[in-house]
N, C-alpha and C positions, 0 to 999 in steps of 0.2 A: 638246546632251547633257543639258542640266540639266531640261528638261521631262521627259527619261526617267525621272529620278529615283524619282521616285511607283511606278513599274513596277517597278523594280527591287527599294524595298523591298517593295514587297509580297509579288513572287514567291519574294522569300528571307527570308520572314516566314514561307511556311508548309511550305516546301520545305529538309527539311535531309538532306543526299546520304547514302546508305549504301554508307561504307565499304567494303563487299565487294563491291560493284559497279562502283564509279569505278577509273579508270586505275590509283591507287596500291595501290590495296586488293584490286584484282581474285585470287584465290587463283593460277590458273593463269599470272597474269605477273608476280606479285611474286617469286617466286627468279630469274626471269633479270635485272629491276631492282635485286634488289639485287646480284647477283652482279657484275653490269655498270660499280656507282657505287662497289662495295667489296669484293668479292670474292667466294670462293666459302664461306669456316668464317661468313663474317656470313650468306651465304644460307642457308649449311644452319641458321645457329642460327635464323633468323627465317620460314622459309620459313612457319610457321602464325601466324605474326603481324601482323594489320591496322595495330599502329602502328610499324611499324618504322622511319619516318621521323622517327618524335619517339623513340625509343628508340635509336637506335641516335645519332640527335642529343647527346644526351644524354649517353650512355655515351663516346662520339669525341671530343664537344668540347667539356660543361659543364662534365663529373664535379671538374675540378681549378680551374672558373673562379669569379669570386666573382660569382654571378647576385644578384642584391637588388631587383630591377626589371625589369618585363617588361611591352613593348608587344606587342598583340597585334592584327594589323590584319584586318579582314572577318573578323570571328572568330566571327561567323554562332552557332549556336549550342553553342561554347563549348569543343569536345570537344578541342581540340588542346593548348589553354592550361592546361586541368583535365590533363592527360593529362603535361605539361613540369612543372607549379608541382608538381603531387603529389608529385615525385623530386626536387625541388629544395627541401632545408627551408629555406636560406637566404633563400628572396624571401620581401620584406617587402610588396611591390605588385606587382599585376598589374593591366594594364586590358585591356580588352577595345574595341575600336572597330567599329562597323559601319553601316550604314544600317536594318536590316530593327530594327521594334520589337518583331515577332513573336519576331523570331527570341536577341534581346537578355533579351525577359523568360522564355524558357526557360533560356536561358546562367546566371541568374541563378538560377533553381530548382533549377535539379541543380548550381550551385559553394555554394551554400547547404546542400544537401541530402550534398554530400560535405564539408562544414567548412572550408570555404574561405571566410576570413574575411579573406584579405589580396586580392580578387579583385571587381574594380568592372565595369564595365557601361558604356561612353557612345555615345548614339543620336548622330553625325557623319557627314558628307559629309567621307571621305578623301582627294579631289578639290579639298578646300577648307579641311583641317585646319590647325589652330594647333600646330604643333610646339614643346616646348615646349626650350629649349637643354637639351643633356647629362643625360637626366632618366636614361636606361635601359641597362640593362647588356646586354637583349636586345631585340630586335624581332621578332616571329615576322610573316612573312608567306604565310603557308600559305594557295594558292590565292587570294592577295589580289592581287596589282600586273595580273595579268591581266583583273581588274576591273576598274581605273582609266583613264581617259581623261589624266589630269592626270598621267605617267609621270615626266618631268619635277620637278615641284614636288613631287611625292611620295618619290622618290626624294632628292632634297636636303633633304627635309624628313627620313626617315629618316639621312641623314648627320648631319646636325642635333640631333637628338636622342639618338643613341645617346652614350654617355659616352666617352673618349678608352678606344681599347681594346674599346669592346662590338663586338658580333656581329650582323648580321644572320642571320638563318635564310629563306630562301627557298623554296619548294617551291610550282612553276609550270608551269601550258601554256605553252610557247615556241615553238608554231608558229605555222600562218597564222592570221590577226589574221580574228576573225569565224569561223574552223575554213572558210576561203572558200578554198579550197583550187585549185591549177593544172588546167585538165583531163586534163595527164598524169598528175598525182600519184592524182586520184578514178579516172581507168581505172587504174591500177594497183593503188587501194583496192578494186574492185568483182572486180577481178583475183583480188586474194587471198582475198576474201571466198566467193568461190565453190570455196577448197579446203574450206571448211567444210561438212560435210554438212547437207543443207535441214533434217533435221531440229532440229538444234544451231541453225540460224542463228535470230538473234531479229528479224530483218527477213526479210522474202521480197518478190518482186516480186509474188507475188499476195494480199497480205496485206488489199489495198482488197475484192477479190473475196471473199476467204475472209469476212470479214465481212458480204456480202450474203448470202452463205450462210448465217449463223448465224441473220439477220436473217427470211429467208424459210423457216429451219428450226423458229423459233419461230412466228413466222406460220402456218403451215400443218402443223405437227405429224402429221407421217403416222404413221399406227402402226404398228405393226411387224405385216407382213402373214402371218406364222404366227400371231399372235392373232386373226387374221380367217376364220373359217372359211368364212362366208358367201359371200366373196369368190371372184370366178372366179379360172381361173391367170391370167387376162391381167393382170387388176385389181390381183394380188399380182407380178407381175414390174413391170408400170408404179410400182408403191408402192417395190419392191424397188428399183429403177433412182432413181427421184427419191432415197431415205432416202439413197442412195449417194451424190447428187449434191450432195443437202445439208447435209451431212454438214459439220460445222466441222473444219478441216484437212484436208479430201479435195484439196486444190489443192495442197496441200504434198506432197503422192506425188510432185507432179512437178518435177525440178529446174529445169527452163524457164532462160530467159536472162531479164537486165533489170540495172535501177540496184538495188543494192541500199542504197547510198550517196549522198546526194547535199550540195554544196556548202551549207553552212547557214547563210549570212549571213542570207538572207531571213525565214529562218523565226526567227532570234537578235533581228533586228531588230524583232519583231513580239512576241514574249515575253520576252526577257532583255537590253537593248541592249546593257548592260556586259562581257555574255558573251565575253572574248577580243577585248574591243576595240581594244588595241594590242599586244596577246602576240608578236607578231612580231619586237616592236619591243626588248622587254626585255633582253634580254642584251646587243645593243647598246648 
C-alpha cells in the first residue's frame, strides 16, 4: 500500500469533490437521508441544505458540549472543519491532517481568509500517525477512515486521543470495500438504473460510440444542406442522413440494453488505491 501513497496525494491535491454532487450532498437524496437518520421536521428544515451533516452535528450534539480541540482527519481541503470551528467560539485548536499538499495549502488559504486563527494544517500519513494521549475533545472523520488501510491502528489511535468523554463524528461509505460489488448486487444496480429515463442518466451504454460521433462530427463538418443550393436532392439527403448520424447524442434516442454500472475496484486500483479500501470493514 505504501508505494500507492504518492498517488493518492496527488490525486487529492487537485481534486476537491462538490458537495452537490457526492452521495451526501446530492439535492434529490438528501431529504430522504436525513429523514431516515432523524426524522422528518430535521428533513423539512434542512432539505436545501449541503451541510446538514455538520449542522445538524452541531446543533444534536455540541451545542451543550465543552468542544476546545478538534482533530480533523483527511480533511482534504478544509470545508467541513471551517464549516464546525465557525459555530463553535469555544475551540481553542483545530488541526487539520491529510496526505494531499495540494490540497492542505488551499485548506490553509480560505481558514486564513475566513479569520481562523485557531486552525493549523499537518501534511501525514494517517496510516502511520503519532496519536498524541487525550489531546481532543472532537475528532471529525468525515469521509476519512474509508481511506485508511491501517483501520485498526487508526481507530485506537482515535480512542487514544480523544479526551475521556470526547466524541468521535464519523461520516462514511460502509459498503463493499473497493465499491467491488456482488454480481447480484450490480444486476440489480444496472436494474434500477434503467428506471431512469436515458435522457437523465449520466452513464449510457452507448456513451463510447456517441463520442466517435462527436469525433467524426468535428472531422468532417457537413453543412447544413439547405445552405447548399448547388447541391442535388440526392447529395442533400445523403448530407441530411450523415448530419443525423453524427450528431452528438443521436445514440441516446435509444434506450438500448447494456451495463450501465460496473464493479470498480479495477479502475480504483489504477487511480485512487485508498478509494474504499476497507469500507466494508468499518462498522465492524
Amino acid at each position: 500500500m505504501h508505494e500507492n501513497l504518492s498517488r493518492v496525494a496527488d490525486k487529492w491535491s487537485a481534486f476537491e469533490p462538490d458537495i452537490a454532487h457526492n452521495f451526501f450532498g446530492f439535492p434529490p437524496l438528501r431529504p430522504y437521508l436525513i429523514e431516515t437518520a432523524f426524522g422528518k421536521a430535521l428533513a423539512d428544515e434542512h432539505r436545501d441544505n449541503p451541510h446538514w451533516a455538520e449542522d445538524i452535528l452541531i446543533a444534536a450534539y455540541l451545542r451543550d458540549r465543552r468542544i476546545e480541540s478538534v482533530l480533523s482527519l483527511c480533511c482534504g481541503f478544509g470545508s467541513v472543519e471551517r464549516r464546525i470551528v465557525t459555530q463553535l467560539p469555544g475551540v481553542r485548536q483545530c488541526v487539520g491532517v491529510d496526505l494531499a499538499a495540494g490540497a492542505l495549502e488551499a485548506a490553509r488559504q480560505s481558514a486564513a481568509a475566513a479569520g481562523l486563527q485557531n486552525t493549523a494544517y499537518v501534511q501525514a500519513d494517517l496510516n502511520a500517525y503519532n496519536w498524541e494521549a487525550e489531546k481532543y475533545d472532537l475528532v471529525i472523520a468525515n469521509g476519512a477512515l474509508h481511506h485508511l488501510w491501517n483501520l485498526e491502528g487508526v481507530l485506537e489511535g482515535i480512542r487514544r486521543t480523544l479526551k475521556p468523554g470526547g466524541l468521535l463524528y464519523a461520516n462514511e461509505h460502509v459498503g463493499a470495500s473497493y465499491q467491488d460489488y456482488p454480481p447480484r448486487q450490480l444486476e440489480l444496480i444496472n436494474a434500477v438504473a434503467y428506471l431512469v429515463p436515458p435522457e437523465l442518466r449520466e452513464r449510457s451504454p452507448h456513451r463510447r460510440y456517441d463520442r466517435l460521433l462527436r469525433l467524426l462530427h468535428r472531422l468532417y463538418n457537413i453543412p447544413e444542406p439547405a445552405g447548399q443550393p448547388a447541391w442535388s436532392s440526392a447529395k442533400k439527403a445523403l448530407a441530411s442522413a450523415l448530419r443525423r448520424l453524427f450528431a452528438p447524442g443521436s445514440l441516446d434516442l435509444y434506450p438500448g440494453f447494456g451495463v450501465l454500472h460496473r464493479a470498480q475496484k479495477d479502475h480504483l486500483l489504477r487511480t485512487d488505491p485508498s478509494e474504499g479500501v476497507r469500507s466494508a470493514e468499518i462498522i465492524r
